[in-house]
N, C-alpha and C positions, 0 to 999 in steps of 0.2 A: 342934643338928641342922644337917647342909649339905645332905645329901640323903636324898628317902625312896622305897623301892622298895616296890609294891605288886605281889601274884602271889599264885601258889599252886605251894605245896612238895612237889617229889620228892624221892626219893631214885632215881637211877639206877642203875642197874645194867650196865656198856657191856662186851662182850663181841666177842673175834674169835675166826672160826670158819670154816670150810670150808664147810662145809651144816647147815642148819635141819633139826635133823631131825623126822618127821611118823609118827604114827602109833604103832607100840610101838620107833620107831629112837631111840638114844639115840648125842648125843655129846659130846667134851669140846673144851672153846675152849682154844686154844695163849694166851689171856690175857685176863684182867679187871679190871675197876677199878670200886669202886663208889663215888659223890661224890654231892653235892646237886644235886640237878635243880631245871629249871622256868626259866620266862626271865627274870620278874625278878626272883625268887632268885640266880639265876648270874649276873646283871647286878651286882647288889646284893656277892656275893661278892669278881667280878673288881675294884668300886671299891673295895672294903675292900682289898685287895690290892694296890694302885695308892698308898692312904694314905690314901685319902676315908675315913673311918669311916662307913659310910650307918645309917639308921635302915631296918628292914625289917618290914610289916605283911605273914605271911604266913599259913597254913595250918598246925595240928597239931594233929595225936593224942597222945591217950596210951598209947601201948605204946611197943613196942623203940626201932622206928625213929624216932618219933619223938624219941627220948632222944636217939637219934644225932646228930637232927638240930641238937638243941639242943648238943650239944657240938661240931659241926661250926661252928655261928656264935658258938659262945666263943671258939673257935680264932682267929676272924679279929676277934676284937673285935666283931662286929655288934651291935647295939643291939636287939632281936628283941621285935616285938611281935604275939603273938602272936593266931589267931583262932582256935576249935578245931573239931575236926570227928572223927567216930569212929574214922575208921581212915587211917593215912599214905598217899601217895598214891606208885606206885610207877611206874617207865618201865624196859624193858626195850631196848638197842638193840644194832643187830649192825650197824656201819659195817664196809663193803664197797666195794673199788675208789671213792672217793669220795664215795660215798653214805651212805644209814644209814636201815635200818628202823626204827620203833620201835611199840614193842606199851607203851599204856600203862593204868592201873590208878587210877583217879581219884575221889577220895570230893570233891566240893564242896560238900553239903552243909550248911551252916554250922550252928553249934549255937549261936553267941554273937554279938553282933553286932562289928560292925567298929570298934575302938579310937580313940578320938578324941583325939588328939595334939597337942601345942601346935608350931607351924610355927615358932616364934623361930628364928632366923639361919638356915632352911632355903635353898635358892639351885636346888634341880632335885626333880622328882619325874616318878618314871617307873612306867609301867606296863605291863601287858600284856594288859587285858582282862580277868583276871580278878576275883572278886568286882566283878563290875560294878558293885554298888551302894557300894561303898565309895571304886573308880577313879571315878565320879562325883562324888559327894561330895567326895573330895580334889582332884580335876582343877577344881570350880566355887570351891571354897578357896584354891587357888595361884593360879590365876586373877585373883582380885578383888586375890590382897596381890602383884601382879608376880612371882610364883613362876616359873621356867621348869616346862613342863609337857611329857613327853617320853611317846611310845607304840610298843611295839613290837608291830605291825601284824600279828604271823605269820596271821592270819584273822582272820574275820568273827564277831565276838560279839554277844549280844543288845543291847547298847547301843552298839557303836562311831558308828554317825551320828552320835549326838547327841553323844556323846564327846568326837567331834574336833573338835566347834564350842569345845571349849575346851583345845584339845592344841596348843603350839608349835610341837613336832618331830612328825613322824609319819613313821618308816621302817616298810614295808612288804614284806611278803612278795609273790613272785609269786603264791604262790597265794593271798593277799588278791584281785588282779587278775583272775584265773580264777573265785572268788566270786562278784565284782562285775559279772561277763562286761564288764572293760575292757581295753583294751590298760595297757599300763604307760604311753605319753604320755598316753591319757588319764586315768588313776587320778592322776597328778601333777595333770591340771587337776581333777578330784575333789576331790585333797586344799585346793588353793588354794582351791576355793571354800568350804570349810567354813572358813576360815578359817587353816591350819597357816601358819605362816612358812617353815617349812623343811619338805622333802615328799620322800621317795626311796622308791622299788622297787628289794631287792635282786634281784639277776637271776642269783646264782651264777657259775658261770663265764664270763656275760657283765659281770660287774662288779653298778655301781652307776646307774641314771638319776635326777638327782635336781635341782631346785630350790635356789638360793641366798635371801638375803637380799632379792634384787631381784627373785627370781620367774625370772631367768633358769636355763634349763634346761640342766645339764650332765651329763657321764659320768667318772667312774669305774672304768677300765678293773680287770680280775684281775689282781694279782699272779702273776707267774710263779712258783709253789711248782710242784716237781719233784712230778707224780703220785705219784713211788716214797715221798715224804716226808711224804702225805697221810695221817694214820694214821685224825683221826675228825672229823670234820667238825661233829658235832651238838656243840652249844654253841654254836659260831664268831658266831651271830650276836647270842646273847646277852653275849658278851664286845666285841663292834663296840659293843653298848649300853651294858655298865656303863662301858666304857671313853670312849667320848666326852662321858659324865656326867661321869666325872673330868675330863676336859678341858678340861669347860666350867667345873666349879666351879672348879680348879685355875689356868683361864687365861681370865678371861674378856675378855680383851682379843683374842682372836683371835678368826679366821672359823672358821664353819661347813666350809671345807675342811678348814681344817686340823684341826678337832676330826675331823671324817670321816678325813682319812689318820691321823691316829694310832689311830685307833681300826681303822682297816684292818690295821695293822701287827700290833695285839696279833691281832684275829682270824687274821694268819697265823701268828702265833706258835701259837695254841689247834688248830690245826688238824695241825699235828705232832703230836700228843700223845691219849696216850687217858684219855677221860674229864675230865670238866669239873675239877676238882681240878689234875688233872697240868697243865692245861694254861691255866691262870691264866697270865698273864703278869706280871712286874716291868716295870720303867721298861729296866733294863740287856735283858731278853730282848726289849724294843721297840725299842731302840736297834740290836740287833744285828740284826734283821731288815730295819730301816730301811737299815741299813749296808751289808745283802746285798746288797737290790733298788734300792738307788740314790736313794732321795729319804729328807729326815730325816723324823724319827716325831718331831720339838717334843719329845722328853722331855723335854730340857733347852732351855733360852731361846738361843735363834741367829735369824740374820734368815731368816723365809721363805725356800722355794725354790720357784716354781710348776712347770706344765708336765708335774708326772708321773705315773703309771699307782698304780692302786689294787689292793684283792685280794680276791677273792670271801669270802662269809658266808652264812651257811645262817640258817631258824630253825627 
């Protein structure tokens, strides 16, 4: 095991369309795409994708979709261990002009308990809140054996407090912030105090505000993606996650910047593309973007470059 992602499993459904329709109006979307949902599921995905093979404690049913889902993480090699629950959980979303609604469909009720796993040569585990008791349990586990413990923050769940008393990394959503009624400077000195080493609020098209190694506080500015190039936004920032998990396991002789710009990079990559599937990134599709916009994505070993601009991520 290098790494384990802990979540709960959609299957999405992302669709573009004109108008929503209401009432007895019906219409049809110009295109769709259906892929695995959930954040760190598609975290879990995008590192398999990368080379990391991750271990993944997620959410299934037994019906169709869940079948899907199982052959969707044969596909990438995933290591899938599974928690069961009656029926698959479904997300419905219509990205628009930069945005993206989404109507989700959600069974967590758990039928079995949460799998108890041997952590040998594990190096990162990330979560995102869900199955609380299980994100607990493994977050107080990696903890004791020097495990990196990594959280992606998109809200406020019944345990996150106590959580983060034992989370390395903790990026956060804005609307974590709006939760909490903090600003984003102060949600950083939140996160520092619970203990996080590393601490960031995505802020979308204002970038990234985020904490170093030293606690000092920097930014992350947006990559320049051309509006016209924006196809879907939802994922963007669960691929920022699985993508700087591989960075870290991959490279652990680097900083936290630079795990953060590459992982910036793949999320512009995801963010041309519709639906979480399509818009996986390779090492060459982060290269290429890093190429675009001007600073390197580390795919490959060269020396640093400081000084440059980042690129917005959604959760």
């Amino acid at each position: 095991m290098q790494a384990l992602f802990i979540g709960q499993t959609y299957i999405d459904v992302t669709f573009l369309a004109d108008h929503m329709p209401q009432g007895d109006e019906k219409s049809v979307a110009s295109e769709y795409a259906v892929s695995f949902g959930g954040n760190a599921v598609t975290a879990a995905f995008c590192c398999a994708k990368l080379s990391v093979k991750p271990d993944l404690i997620a959410t299934i049913a037994d019906d169709w979709l869940g079948r899907m889902f199982l052959d969707m993480a044969a596909k990438y090699d995933i290591r899938f261990h599974p928690r069961r629950v009656e029926k698959s959980s479904l997300s419905f979303i219509m990205p628009k002009a930069g945005r993206r609604a989404i109507v989700r469909c959600r069974d967590d009720h758990y039928l079995t308990p949460f799998p108890v796993l041997d952590l040998d040569g594990c190096r990162a585990l990330h979560l995102d809140g869900h199955q609380p008791d299980a994100a607990m349990a493994y977050a107080q586990r990696c903890r004791k054996a020097g495990i990196l413990t990594s959280l992606d923050g998109g809200g406020l769940r019944i345990n996150t407090h106590e959580l983060l008393a034992y989370i390395d990394v903790a990026m956060v959503a804005e609307r974590f912030c709006q939760q909490m009624d903090k600003t984003p400077a102060a949600t950083l000195d939140y996160l520092k105090s619970r203990g996080c080493k590393i601490g960031g609020v995505t802020l979308g098209e204002r970038g990234v505000l985020w904490y170093d190694e030293t606690g000092q506080v920097r930014t992350l500015a947006a990559l320049p993606v051309p509006p016209a190039r924006v196809r879907d936004t939802s994922g963007a920032g669960d691929v920022f996650h699985g993508s700087y998990v591989y960075s870290y396991v991959r490279h652990p002789q680097r900083n936290w910047e630079e795990h953060f710009q590459f992982a910036q990079h793949a999320a512009a990559h995801k963010v041309q593309h519709l639906g979480n599937e399509a818009g996986l990134p390779t090492l060459e599709a982060i290269e290429r973007v890093a190429q675009e916009f001007g600073r390197p994505s580390h795919a490959e070993e060269r020396p640093a470059r400081t000084g440059a601009t980042a690129v917005p991520f959604g959760h």
